[in-house]
C-alpha positions, 0 to 999 in steps of 0.5 A: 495518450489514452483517452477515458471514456465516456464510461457507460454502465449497464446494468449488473446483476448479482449472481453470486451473493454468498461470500461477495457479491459479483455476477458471476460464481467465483469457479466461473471468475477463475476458470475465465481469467485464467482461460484468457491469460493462457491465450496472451503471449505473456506468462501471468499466472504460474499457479494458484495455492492454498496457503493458510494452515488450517486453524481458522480454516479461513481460506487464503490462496497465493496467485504466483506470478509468471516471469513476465508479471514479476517483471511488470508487477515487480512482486513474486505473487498476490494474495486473496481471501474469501470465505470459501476456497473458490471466493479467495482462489477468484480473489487472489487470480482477480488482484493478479490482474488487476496489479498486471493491469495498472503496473501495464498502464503505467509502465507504458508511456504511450498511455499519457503525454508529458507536459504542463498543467498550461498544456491542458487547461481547457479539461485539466483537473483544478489546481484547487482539486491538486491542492485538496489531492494533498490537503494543503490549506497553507497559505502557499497556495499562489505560489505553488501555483506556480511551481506546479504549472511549471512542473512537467507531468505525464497526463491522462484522460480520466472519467468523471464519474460525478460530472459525467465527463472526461479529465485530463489528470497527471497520472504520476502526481497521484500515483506520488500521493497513492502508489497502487492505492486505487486499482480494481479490476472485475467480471463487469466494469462496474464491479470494478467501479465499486471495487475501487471507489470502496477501497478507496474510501476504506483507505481514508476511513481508516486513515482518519480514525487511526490518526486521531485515535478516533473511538468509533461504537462497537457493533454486536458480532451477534447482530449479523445475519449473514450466513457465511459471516456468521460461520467464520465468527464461530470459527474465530471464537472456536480458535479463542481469537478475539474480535473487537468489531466497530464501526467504521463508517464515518460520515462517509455515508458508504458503511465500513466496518473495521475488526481488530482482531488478536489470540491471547494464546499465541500473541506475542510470540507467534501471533500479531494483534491485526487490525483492518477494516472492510467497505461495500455497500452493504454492511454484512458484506463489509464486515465478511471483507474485513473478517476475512482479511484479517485471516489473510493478514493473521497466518492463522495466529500461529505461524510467527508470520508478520503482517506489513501494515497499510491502511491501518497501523500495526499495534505491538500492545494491547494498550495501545489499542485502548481507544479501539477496545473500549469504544462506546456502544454496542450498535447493531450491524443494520444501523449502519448505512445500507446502499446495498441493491441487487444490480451493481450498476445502482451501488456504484451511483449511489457510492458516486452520490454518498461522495458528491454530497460530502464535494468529492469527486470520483474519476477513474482511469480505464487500465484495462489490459487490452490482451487480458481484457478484464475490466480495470480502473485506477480510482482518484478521488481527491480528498480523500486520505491515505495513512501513509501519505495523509499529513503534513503534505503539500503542493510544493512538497510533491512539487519537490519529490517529482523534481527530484525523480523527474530530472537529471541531479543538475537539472533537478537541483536548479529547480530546488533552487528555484523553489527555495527562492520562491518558498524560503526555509521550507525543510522539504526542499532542503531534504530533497536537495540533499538526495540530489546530491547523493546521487552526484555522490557528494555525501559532504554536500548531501549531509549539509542540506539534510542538517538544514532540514532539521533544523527548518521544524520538518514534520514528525513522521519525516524526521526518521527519513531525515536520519536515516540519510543522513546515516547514509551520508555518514556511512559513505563517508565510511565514518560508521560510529557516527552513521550508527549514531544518527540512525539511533536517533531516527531508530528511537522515533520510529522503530518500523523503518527497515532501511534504518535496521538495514543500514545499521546492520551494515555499519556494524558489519563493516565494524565487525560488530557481528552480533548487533548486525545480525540483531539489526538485520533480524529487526529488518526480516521481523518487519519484512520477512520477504527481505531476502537480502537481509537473510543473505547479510545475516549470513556474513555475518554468520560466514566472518565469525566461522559459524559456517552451517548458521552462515549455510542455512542463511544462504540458502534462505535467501536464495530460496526467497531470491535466487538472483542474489549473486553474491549469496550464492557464490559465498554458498559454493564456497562453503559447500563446494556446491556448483 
């Protein structure tokens, strides 16, 4: 099991202050790590490419993973952004090894020991701080108590940063809760520290303000006086891209800065409107961060590019975004908060102190590959909101999730049971029952409990899950009329879920409705246009209906975004002839 700490902090000073401030120049960053990933036994890093076009002139650069990142990481390439080529190529190599880095740490299970909360109760980290990790105040607190002490997981040693001493916490407990919400990595430990406590509370201000339709004051674009913000402002008014600037900040007492940005040239059809936002320490740069990942996000506002949402949800109208638009103000950029201070070491204490005084606890895990060696935490602060994660939460909720993927059907079924006994009529165990069930492929079974789900008030953001498998319950029945009509249901309450698109294209194909799979297999590549399945389904459909260069053309797509898709390459030799 890995022990963390003590994490000792020196002091760093800025070298490099012109886009983001590290201590070393971005050139030296990337001819640094790529240096150490050509002498591990492990391909990392195959190449880095500029891949914006030009128009907002904007830099953002791809890091392609080598085959042994992909397999770690489970992802093709990484993306960075900077103001300047050398910033977003450093950025795009330095999250390549940050992700091989926590991916590592986490695959390897000799990095924690499995077991209970009771196993470690002399340094665990308090069920009050698992409680808050989830936001439950229910009144469900003892008796989750219980289920959680009695619940399995895989602890490791964390550092305090805000009482200086070692944690034992349950890696996948928060990673159930955050996934890879939290990693950073950098030159020195503590720009990796502030990296990652920056990211973090840039995830729960965003988190908070989305949610509750929060209108926070506008800032003054012209209040910048940052050198490199200023430039690619002019840039983006010179494209005719709006921006709507506000302050993000909070009460955090760490400035934030978000920018809703969108071209009313290109938007809707080849351009989205995209929302984000940036936390440093210092404002200017805060802003810099979040301009330039609305450029990374963008594809330039001319490319027909979809971005995949995260910290902040995605608006299709600009109506939508009223609350954002026409918020009060404006405040000038220097009203913000400015922790900022020229040796990194002090804007990390002083991130550790702004948290402390609102009860939040910093602890980081040290991830650091021992081969790569460049510095790598995993962030926790519980508390603290993530979009995706963020309401109708609970212990005994992510008791249940864990069960369910931590034990064998028969096992984990005994414990839900259990569970119900202790917390009767709660939707969530019923939901997860029911997955148990699928995977014994009792579909019959399955759909009973996913019924009882709905009718036991189940949160709303839960509820498109729900239909979505029951629709899959449905189909492995193989009655498609009536999978297609509860995933309507849940399309009708959320129209971002590409399993639920998936899987009515799947229903229609299989009813030999072609024209509505390929419509719904084209909702699916809107939302994720990497899904290279849904290129390959689109091209059977294509193949049924004797469209064979549609059908050709989809193959091919596919292959190109995946070329481990057998059955797509096999029906591409069989229209072409090709081997």
């Amino acid at each position: 099991m890995k022990r963390t700490g003590p994490i000792k902090m020196t002091d760093a000073f800025k070298q490099a202050t012109d886009d983001q401030d590290k201590v070393l120049r971005p050139e030296e960053t990337v001819a640094r790590v790529k240096q150490r990933m050509t002498t591990m036994d492990l391909k990392i890093l195959d190449r880095t490419t500029r891949i914006d076009n030009g128009r907002l002139d904007i830099p953002v650069f791809f890091s392609t993973c080598g085959h042994d990142a992909r397999a770690v990481i489970g992802t093709k390439k990484q993306m960075g952004k900077g103001a300047t080529p050398a910033q977003a190529e450093a950025s795009a190599v330095m999250e390549l090894a940050e992700r091989f880095s926590f991916f590592s740490f986490y695959q390897n299970h000799e990095h924690t020991r499995l077991g209970t909360a009771a196993q470690f109760a002399d340094n665990a980290i308090s069920f009050d701080q698992i409680a808050r990790s989830v936001h439950d105040e229910s009144g469900d607190l003892e008796v989750s108590r219980q289920i959680f002490d009695s619940l399995p997981l895989r602890w490791t040693g964390a550092w305090s940063l805000t009482r200086e001493k070692e944690v034992m916490v349950p890696l996948d407990w928060f990673y159930a809760i955050n996934a890879f919400n939290g990693p950073s990595a950098g030159n020195c430990v503590e720009e990796a520290l502030s990296q990652g406590i920056c990211e973090i509370v840039e995830r729960h201000v965003s988190s908070v303000i989305s949610r509750g339709q929060i209108s926070t004051p506008l800032i003054d674009p012209a209040s910048s006086t940052d050198r490199l913000v200023r430039q690619m402002l002019a840039k983006y008014d010179q494209a005719g891209i709006r921006l709507t600037i506000t302050d993000f900040t909070l009460d955090m007492g760490i400035p934030s800065v978000g920018v809703l940005a969108y071209d009313p040239d290109s938007f809707p059809a080849k351009s989205e409107i995209v929302w984000t936002a940036g936390t440093t320490p210092g404002p200017e740069k805060a802003l810099s961060r979040a301009l330039t990942e609305v450029a990374q996000l963008a594809g330039d506002f001319n490319s027909g590019s979809n971005y995949v949402a995260s910290g902040l949800p995605k608006f299709t109208r600009l109506e939508d975004a009223d609350y954002v638009i026409n918020a009060p103000g404006p405040i000038r950029l220097a009203d913000l908060p400015d922790i900022s201070n020229p040796n990194i070491r002090n804007e990390v204490e002083a991130c550790v102190q702004a948290l402390s005084r609102r009860d939040l606890e910093v602890l980081v895990v040290d991830t650091t590959h021992p081969q790569l060696a460049v510095p790598a935490f995993y962030t926790i602060v519980p508390g603290t909101h993530f979009r995706e994660r963020a309401a109708g939460t609970s212990v005994a909720m992510f008791a249940a999730k864990l069960t369910m993927e931590r034990f064998g059907t028969d096992e984990a079924i005994g414990r839900l049971l259990e569970m119900e006994r202790l917390l009767p009529g709660k939707y969530f165990i019923q939901f997860y029952l029911g997955n148990c069930h699928l995977e014994r492929n009792d579909p019959e079974t399955a759909l009973s409990h996913f019924s009882r789900a709905l009718d036991l008030s189940p949160a709303d953001q839960d509820i498109p899950s729900i239909y979505s498998y029951m629709g899959v319950c449905h189909k492995e029945r193989g009655d498609y009329a009536e999978a297609l009509a509860v995933l309507a249901k849940g399309e009708a309450l959320d129209q971002e879920r590409t399993d639920i698109y998936n899987l009515m294209g799947f229903c229609h194909f299989m009813r030999k409705e072609h024209e509505a799979a390929i419509h719904n297999f084209e909702k699916v590549i809107d939302l994720d246009p990497g899904s290279a399945i849904d290129y390959a389904n689109i091209a059977s459909n294509y193949r049924d209906m004797g469209k064979k260069d549609e059908a050709v053309r989809y193959y091919r797509l596919a292959l190109e975004l995946d070329p481990s898709i057998d059955f797509a390459r096999d029906n591409l030799n069989r229209l072409t002839g090709e081997n």
